[in-house]
N, C-alpha and C positions, 0 to 999 in steps of 0.2 A: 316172128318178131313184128309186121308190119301188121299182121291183126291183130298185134295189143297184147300175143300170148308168150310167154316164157317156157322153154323147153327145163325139166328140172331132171336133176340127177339123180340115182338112186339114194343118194346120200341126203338131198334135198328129202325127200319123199320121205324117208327113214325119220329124219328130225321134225319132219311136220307130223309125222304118226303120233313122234316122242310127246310134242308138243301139245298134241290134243288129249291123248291120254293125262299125261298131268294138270292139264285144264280139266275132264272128265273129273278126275282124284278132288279135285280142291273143290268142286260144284258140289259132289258128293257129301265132302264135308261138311261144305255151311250147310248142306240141307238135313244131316244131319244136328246142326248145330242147332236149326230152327227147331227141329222137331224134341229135341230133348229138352233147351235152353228151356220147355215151358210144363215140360213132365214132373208134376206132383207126388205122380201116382206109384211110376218104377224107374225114382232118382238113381238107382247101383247104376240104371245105362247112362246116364250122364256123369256121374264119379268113374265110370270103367272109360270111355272117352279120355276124360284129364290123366285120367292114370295113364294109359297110352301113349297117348303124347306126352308128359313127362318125362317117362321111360323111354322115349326114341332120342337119341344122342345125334341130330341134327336140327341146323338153323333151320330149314323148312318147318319141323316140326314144331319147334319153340316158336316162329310165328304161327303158324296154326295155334299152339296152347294160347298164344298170347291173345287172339281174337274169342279164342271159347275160350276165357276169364271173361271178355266184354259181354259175348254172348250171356253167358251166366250173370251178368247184374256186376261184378268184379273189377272196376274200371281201375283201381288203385293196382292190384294184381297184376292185369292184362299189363300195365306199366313197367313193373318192374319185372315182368317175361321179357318184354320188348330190353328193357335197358341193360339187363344180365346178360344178352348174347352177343355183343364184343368181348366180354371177359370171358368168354365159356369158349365160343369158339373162334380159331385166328381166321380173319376176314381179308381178303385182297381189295384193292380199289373198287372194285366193279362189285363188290359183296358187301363190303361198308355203305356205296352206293345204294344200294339197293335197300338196306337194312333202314339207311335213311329216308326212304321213300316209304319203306315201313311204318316207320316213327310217326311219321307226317301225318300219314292217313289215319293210324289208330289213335292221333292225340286231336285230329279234326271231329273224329266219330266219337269220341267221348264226351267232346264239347259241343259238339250235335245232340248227344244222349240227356246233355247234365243243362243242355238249356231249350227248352219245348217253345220255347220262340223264334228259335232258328229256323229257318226253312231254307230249301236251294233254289235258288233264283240268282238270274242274275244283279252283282251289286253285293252278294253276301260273301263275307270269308272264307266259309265251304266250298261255295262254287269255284272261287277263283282258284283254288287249291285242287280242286278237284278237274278241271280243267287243265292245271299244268300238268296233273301228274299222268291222267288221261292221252296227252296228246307228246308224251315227252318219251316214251317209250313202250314196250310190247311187253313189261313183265303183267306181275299179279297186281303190284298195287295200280298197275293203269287200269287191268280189265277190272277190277273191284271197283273203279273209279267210272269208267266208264258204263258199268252195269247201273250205277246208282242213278248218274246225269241219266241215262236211257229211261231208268223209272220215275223220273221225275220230265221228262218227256222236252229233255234241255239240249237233246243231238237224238242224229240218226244214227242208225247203222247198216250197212249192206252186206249180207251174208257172203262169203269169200266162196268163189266157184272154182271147185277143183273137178277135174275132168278126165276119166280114164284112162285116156290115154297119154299122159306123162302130161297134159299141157296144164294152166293154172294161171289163174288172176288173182289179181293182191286183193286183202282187204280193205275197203274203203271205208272211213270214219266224216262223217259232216256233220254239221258244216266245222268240227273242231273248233279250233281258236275264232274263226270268221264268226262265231255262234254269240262267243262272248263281245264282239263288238260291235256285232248288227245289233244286238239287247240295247246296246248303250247309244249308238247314232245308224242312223239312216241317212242317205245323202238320194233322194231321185228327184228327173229322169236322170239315170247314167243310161248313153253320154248326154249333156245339157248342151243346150243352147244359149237363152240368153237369161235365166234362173233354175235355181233350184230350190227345192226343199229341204229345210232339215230337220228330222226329229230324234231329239234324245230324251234318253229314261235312265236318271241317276237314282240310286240310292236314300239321297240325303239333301234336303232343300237347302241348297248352295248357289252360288252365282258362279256360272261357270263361262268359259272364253271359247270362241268357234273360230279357226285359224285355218287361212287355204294358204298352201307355199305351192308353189310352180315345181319343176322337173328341175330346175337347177339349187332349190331350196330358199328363193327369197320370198319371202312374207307377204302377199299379195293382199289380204286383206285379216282384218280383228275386228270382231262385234264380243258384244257380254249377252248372255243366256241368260234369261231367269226362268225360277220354274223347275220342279222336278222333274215332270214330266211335259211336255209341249213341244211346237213345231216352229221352223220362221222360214218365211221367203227370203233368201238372198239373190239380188242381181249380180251377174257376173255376166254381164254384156259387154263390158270393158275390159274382160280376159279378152286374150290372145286361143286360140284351138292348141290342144297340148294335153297332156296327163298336169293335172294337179292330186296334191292329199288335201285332204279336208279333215282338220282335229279338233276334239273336243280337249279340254285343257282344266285343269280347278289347281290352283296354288302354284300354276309355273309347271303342273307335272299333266304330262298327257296321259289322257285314260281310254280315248278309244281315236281308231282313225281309218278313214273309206279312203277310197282311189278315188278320183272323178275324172271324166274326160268329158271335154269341149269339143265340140263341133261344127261347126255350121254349112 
């Protein structure tokens, strides 16, 4: 425990096997999916595929059919797979859950499909979507989620070390959420002195508000931003040494926000 490591149980062990193996299965199939999605030449392997999974009588499967319809050019399809299976099969909270998280991704990637201006960056629809879904849980639609942000080069990833002898470290995901608000403000040096910098990068040329509250949450100082992109000096000689937040703000609604600390 005091080196960082967790002793795991057979049972652990057992469910991480499960776990990768059905990871294994679903990698197998998109890459399947790739390879036939664009076969001209011997389509029965791409029709034997949908037959397949048609014919398997679970939700696993019906999401898998429902992304090869999108694979295959079918995005109207892949919809109404997705939307057929609360009626097909009975779903518990944690399955509805999930089903929704399905829904999500496949109705984001369609409107990633159906508009070639889209791109993921942060600022866009996609990302922030993909971002939540990413950092919100350990199923498929996060790793799907997170595969995408990694190929578009939006997060890290640290390969999880597992160790012979029973012991094992977690998976580590960065910078996550921290990813999507460094994109949009920067606050350094942390800790400051007697100013800092700040640089934000919105979306959409707007005039936006930069707001430091103190540790107890009063409003210490408000300037206005212009500019999509750009930086400004603020003093903060006249803070007190302490933890503040520093926000970026457009319409009364915050959109990104750092920690700072004082020092001197």
């Amino acid at each position: 425990m005091l080196a960082g490591q967790v002793i795991t149980s057979a049972k652990e062990n057992l469910e991480a096997t499960l776990s990768s193996y059905k990871h294994d299965v679903w990698v197998k199939f998109l890459t399947l999916c790739n390879l036939y999605a664009n076969d001209s030449l011997y389509t029965w392997q791409s029709d034997t595929i949908g037959l397949l999974l048609a014919g398997a009588n679970t939700p696993g499967t019906r999401y898998q059919l429902a992304f090869w319809q999108l694979f295959k050019g079918n995005p109207s399809t892949a919809q109404q797979v997705m939307s057929n299976i609360p009626s097909e099969f009975t779903l518990d909270a944690s399955e509805q859950s999930l089903h929704t998280r399905y829904s999500t991704l496949l109705n984001e990637l369609i409107a990633f499909e159906n508009n070639p201006a889209i791109v993921i960056e942060p600022g866009m629809a996609i990302y922030e979507v993909l971002m939540q879904l990413s950092t919100s849980g350990e199923d498929k639609p996060a790793a799907l989620s997170r595969n995408l942000l990694l190929s578009a080069g939006l997060t890290d990833y640290e390969e999880p070390v597992k160790l012979d002898d029973g012991l094992k470290t977690m998976p580590v995901y960065k910078p996550g959420v921290q990813t999507a608000r460094s994109q949009k403000l920067r606050v350094y040096p942390n800790p400051a002195n007697t100013f800092i910098t700040v640089l934000w990068n919105v979306p959409i040329q707007e005039t936006n508000m930069l707001l430091i509250h103190d540790a107890t949450g009063r409003q210490m100082l408000t300037c206005e931003l212009t500019g999509q992109h750009n930086e400004a000096i603020v003093d903060i000689a006249a803070f007190v040494n302490g933890n503040y937040a520093v926000s970026l703000s457009k319409g009364g609604k915050t959109i990104a926000t750092e920690s700072l600390v004082i020092t001197r």
